[in-house]
N, C-alpha and C positions, 0 to 999 in steps of 0.2 A: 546347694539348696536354692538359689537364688536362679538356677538354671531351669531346674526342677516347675517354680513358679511362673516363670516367665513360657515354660510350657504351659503349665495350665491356664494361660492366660490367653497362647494362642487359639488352643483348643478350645477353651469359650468362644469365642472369636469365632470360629464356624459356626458358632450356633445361636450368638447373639454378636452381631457388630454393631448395636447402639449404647447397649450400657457401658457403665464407667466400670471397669474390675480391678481388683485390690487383695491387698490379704492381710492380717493384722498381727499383732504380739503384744509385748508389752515389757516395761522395766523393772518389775519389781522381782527377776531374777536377773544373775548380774548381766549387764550389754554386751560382754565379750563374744556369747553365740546365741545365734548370730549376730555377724555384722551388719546393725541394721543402715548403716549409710549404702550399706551396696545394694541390701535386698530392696528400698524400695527403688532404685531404680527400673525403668521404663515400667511401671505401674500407676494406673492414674490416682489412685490414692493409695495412700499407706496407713492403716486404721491400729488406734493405740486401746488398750482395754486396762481399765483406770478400777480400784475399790475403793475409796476413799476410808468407808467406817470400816474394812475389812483391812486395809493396812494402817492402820490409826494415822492417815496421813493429813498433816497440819498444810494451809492453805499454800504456803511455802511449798511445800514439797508437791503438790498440784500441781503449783503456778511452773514448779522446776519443770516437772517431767513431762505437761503440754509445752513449753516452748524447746525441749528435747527433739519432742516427737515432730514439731508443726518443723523445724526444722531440717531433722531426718527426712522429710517429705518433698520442703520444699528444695533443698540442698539438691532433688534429683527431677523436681520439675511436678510432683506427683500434690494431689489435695491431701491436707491434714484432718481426718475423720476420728471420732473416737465413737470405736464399733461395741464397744462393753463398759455401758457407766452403772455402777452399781445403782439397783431397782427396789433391792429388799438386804433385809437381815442377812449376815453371814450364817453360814452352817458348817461343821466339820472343817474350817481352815480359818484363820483370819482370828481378827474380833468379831466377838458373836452380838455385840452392841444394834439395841433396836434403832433402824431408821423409821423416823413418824413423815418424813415429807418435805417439810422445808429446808433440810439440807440439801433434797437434791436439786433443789429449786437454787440452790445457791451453786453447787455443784456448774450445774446448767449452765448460767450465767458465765463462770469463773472459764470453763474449756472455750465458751465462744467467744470471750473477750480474749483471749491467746490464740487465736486464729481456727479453729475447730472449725469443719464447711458439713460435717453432717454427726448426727448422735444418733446410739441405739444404746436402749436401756436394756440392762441386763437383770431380771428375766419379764417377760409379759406376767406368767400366771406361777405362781409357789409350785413347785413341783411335788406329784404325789408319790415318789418310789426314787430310787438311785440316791448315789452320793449327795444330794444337794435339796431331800428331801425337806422340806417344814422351810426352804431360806429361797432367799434370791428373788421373791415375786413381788411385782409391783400390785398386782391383785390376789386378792384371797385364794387359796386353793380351791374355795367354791364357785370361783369368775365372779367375786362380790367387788366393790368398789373399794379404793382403800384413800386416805389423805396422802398417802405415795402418788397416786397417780392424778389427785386435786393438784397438787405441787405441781406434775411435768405439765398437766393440761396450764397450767397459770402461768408458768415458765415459758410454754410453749408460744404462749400468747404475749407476750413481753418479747422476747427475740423477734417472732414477726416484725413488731412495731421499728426493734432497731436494724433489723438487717441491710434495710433496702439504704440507711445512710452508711454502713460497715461497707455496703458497696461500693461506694463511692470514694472508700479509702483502702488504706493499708496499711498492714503493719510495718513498720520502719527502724526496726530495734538499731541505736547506734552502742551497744556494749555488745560484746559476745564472750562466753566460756566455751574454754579448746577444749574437747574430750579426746585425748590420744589415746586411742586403742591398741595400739602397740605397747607404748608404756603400762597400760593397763592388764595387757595379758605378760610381758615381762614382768612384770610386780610381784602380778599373782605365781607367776612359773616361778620365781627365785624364793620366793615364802613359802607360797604350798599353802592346804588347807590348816584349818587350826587343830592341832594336835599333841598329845602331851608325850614326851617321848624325852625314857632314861637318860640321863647325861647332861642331856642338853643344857646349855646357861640358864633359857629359860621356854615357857613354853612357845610356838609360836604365836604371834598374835594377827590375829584375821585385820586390826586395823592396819599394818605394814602390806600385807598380803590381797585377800580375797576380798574386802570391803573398803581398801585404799584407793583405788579410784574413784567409785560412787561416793565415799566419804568428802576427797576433795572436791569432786566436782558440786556437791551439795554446799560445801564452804563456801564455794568461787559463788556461785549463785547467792548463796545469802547478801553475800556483799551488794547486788545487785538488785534483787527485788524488792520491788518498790521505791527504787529508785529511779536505776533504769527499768522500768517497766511499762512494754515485755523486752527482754533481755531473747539473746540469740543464742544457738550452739554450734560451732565448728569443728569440723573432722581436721584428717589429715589429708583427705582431697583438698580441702578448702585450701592449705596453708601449700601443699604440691603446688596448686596452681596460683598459688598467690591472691585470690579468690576473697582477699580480707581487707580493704581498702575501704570499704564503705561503711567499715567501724571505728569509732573514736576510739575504745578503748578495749582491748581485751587480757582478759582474767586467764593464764595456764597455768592451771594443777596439773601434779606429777608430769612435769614434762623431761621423763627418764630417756625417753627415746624419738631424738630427731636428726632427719637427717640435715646434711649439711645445706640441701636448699631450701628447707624448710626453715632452718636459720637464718639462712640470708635472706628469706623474704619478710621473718619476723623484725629484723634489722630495718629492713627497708620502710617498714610498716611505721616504725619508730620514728626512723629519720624526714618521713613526711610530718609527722607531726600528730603520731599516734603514743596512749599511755599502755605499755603492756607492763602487767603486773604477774611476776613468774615464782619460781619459790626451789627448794634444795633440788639436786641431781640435776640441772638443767642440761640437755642435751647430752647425760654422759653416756651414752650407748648410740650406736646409727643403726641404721635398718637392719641389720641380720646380728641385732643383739649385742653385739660386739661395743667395747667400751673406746673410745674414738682417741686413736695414738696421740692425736693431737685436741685435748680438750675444747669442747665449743666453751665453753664458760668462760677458759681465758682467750678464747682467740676473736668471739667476737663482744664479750663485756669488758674485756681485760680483768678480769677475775682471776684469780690461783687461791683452786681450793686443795689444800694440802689431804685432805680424806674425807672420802662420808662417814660419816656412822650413825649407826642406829642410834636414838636417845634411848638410853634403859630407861625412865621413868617420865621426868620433865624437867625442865630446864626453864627457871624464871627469867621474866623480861622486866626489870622493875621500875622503870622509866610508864611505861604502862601497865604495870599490873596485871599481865598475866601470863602464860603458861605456853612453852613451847615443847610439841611432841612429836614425833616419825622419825625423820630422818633429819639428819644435820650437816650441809657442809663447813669444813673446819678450812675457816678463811683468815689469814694475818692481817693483810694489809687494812690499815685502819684508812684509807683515802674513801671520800664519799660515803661516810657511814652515816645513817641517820638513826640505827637502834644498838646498843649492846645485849647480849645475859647477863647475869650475875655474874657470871664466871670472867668475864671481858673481850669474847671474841665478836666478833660483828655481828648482829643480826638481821638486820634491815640494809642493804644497802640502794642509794639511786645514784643513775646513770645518766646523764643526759644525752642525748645521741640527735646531730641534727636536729629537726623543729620540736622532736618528742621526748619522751624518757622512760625510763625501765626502773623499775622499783623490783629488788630484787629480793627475797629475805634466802638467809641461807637454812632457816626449817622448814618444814612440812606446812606453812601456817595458813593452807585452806583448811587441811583437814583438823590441824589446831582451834578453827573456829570454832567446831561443831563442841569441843570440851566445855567440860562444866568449868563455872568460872570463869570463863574466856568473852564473855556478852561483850565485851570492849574491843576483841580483836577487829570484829566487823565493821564497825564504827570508825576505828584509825585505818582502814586499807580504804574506806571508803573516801576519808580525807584525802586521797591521794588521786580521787579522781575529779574530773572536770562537771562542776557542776551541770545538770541535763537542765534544757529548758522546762517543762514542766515537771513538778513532782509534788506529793502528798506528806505533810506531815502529822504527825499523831500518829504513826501507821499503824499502834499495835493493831486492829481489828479492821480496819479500813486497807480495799488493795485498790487500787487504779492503773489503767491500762490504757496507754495512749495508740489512737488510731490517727493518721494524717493523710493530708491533702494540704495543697498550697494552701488553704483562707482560712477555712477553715476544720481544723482538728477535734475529733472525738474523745471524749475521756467516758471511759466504761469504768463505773466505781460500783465495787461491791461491799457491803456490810456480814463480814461472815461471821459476828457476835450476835448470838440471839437479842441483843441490846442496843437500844437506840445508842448515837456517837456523833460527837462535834469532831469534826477535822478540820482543816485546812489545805485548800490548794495552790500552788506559788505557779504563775503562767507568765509569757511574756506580757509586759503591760499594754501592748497592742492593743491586748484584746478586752473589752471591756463589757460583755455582757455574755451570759451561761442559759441555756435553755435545755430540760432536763426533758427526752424525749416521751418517756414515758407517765410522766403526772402533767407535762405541758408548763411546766412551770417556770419562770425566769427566774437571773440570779444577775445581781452587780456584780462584776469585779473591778477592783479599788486597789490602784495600783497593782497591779499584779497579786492580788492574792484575792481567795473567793472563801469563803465560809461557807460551811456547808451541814446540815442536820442527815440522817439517816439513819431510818427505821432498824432493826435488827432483822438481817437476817434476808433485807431488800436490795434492791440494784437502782443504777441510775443510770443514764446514756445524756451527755452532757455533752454539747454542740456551741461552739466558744464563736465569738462574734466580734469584729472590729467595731462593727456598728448595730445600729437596732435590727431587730428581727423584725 
């Protein structure tokens, strides 16, 4: 496929050598196919096609799947576009939930402060006939005006004001979540689809299976935004080439399948004085699926895990109060334990390795987060990380998104509550005055923290200062 494109891209190429050319997809079928780290290679962009009110996706799961995408992109040199941002109502697929406007105005905002370099809304005008008839339009089916398209024209107008300073920086994620796509399609191949079938112990469950990688890698990420935020994504190029150094900290869900240099560079990564946060199966398969004669878990954590097994249901953690589910390795050795179950075998363990450490749990506990009742798991994995220099508190409805340069850094803060909201920002104390690009308006900071009001539903582009403006 990927060959395929990269033809059509020559053949453009006779016939226009100026423009940029790309081609697009999207996540909300699973990543396994395509490979999107390979496809956008040698493509000048690689464009992501987003629904927000059509997949009921929460600002989180935006925030997830544009810093996915910007990094599928940048991972092979190519611009981060999103070529389909929803323009209108869903029809025939999705949630069919009316959009009035100001969502997409928030929408807007939210993919350019995750690195987005170009938008196309999907659709211009309501379509009169085909599948997608009476939805999709940012104008009436009569070419009338709608508050959808007041929104992009206002939205449009706000981005102007901040690009030309987004120019002047860049994004600088210091966390990153591993997506192993190997483990991801081994998962899926050893589970199989969900289905109910005579005999069986039980039936199969698509969380083990067909929605076990996107499930964790959504866990890994919670942990992450808005904290770190924006947060990165690594393949299994990234960790080939060792490619991961200019991360403080990185988060691997289902890391079922590595190879042995991909271990030892995760090792290595540690030993500089990196926190990698990992969880059950670690390394027990190498590249062609095969379960590794010689364990990575004990050869380079000194771990011995006597069996995996599936949890049948769950398995409490009562030290924290919640709930452990997927998979489980069954570990004796109590040395370096920092959590038990109920039952008494280890659940958490940390490593120290050289300048860094490895925090290891032997369940599934990305995809554990996402369980009901679990709101605590996210909170304690996050304790275990190095606190970032700037971050947001209050965050339920407030996201912030740090842009840098030497002097001075960018914080893009979005309001995605239709409701005005007091926050708080914690910065280094360096800095001691905030200038918000778009109302013009100055702000103290006092001792490193900044107060801050915002409208519902508004943006802000905030320009930090050692000294006066």
């Amino acid at each position: 496929m990927h060959n395929f494109i990269i033809w059509e891209k020559e053949l453009l190429r006779t016939l226009d050598k100026t423009r940029k050319v790309g081609t697009n997809g999207f996540l909300g079928i699973c990543p396994r196919v395509p490979e999107h780290d390979i496809m956008a290679e040698g493509l000048d962009w690689y464009g992501w096609d987003i629904y927000p009110m059509g997949g009921r996706n929460t600002p989180q799961q935006i925030a997830e799947m544009a810093d996915w995408w910007r990094s599928i992109a940048v991972n092979r040199g190519a611009e981060f576009h999103v070529t389909e941002l929803q323009g209108g109502p869903n029809v025939r697929w999705g949630y069919p939930g009316f959009i009035e406007g100001p969502e997409i105005k928030v929408w807007t905002h939210q993919v350019v402060a995750h690195g987005a370099k170009a938008i196309l809304y999907h659709q211009w005008r309501t379509a009169k006939f085909g599948g997608e008839t009476g939805g999709f339009g940012i104008l009436n089916s009569d070419g009338s005006r709608t508050k959808r398209l007041d929104a992009i024209e206002e939205a449009g107008i706000e981005v102007k004001k901040i690009l030309p300073e987004l120019e002047k920086r860049k994004i600088y994620p210091k966390a990153a979540v591993a997506y192993l796509r190997s483990s991801d399609v081994q998962t899926y191949q050893e589970q199989g689809p969900p289905r109910n079938i005579a005999g069986q112990w039980e039936q199969v469950r698509a969380e083990l299976g067909h929605t076990h990688g996107l499930d964790s890698c959504q866990g890994a990420y919670q942990v992450l935004w808005n904290y770190y935020n924006p947060a990165s994504f690594i393949f299994e190029s990234n960790l080939d080439k060792n490619d991961i150094n200019r991360f403080s900290v990185i988060l691997l869900p289902n890391p079922y399948v590595l190879t042995r240099n991909q271990a030892e560079n995760l090792i290595e990564f540690v030993k500089s004085g990196g926190v990698l946060i990992t969880e059950s199966r670690f390394g027990a398969k190498n590249e062609n699926a095969q379960l590794h004669e010689k364990p990575i878990l004990q050869e380079f954590l000194g771990i011995k895990s006597e069996h995996i097994e599936t949890i049948d249901d769950r398995i409490y953690l009562p030290k924290i109060r919640c709930w452990a589910y997927g998979f489980r390795d069954l570990v004796f050795d109590d040395n370096d334990v920092l959590l038990h179950y109920k039952d008494g075998f280890p659940a958490i363990i940390e490593k120290k390795i050289g300048e860094g450490k490895i925090i290891y749990s032997t369940f599934s506990i990305f995809m554990s987060i996402g369980k009901s009742g679990n709101e605590r798991l996210a909170e304690y994995v996050r304790n275990f990380l190095p606190k970032p220099e700037f971050f947001i508190k209050d965050r339920d409805h407030i996201e912030m998104v740090l842009w840098q340069d030497d002097d001075s850094p960018l914080l893009y803060i979005i309001n995605h509550s239709p409701s005005k909201d007091k926050f708080e920002v914690i910065s280094p104390e360096k800095f001691v005055l905030a200038k918000d690009i778009l109302s013009e308006k100055t702000f103290d900071i006092e001792k490193g923290k900044l107060t801050l009001k915002l409208a519902g539903r508004e943006s802000m582009a905030l320009i930090l200062s050692q000294n006066n403006f």
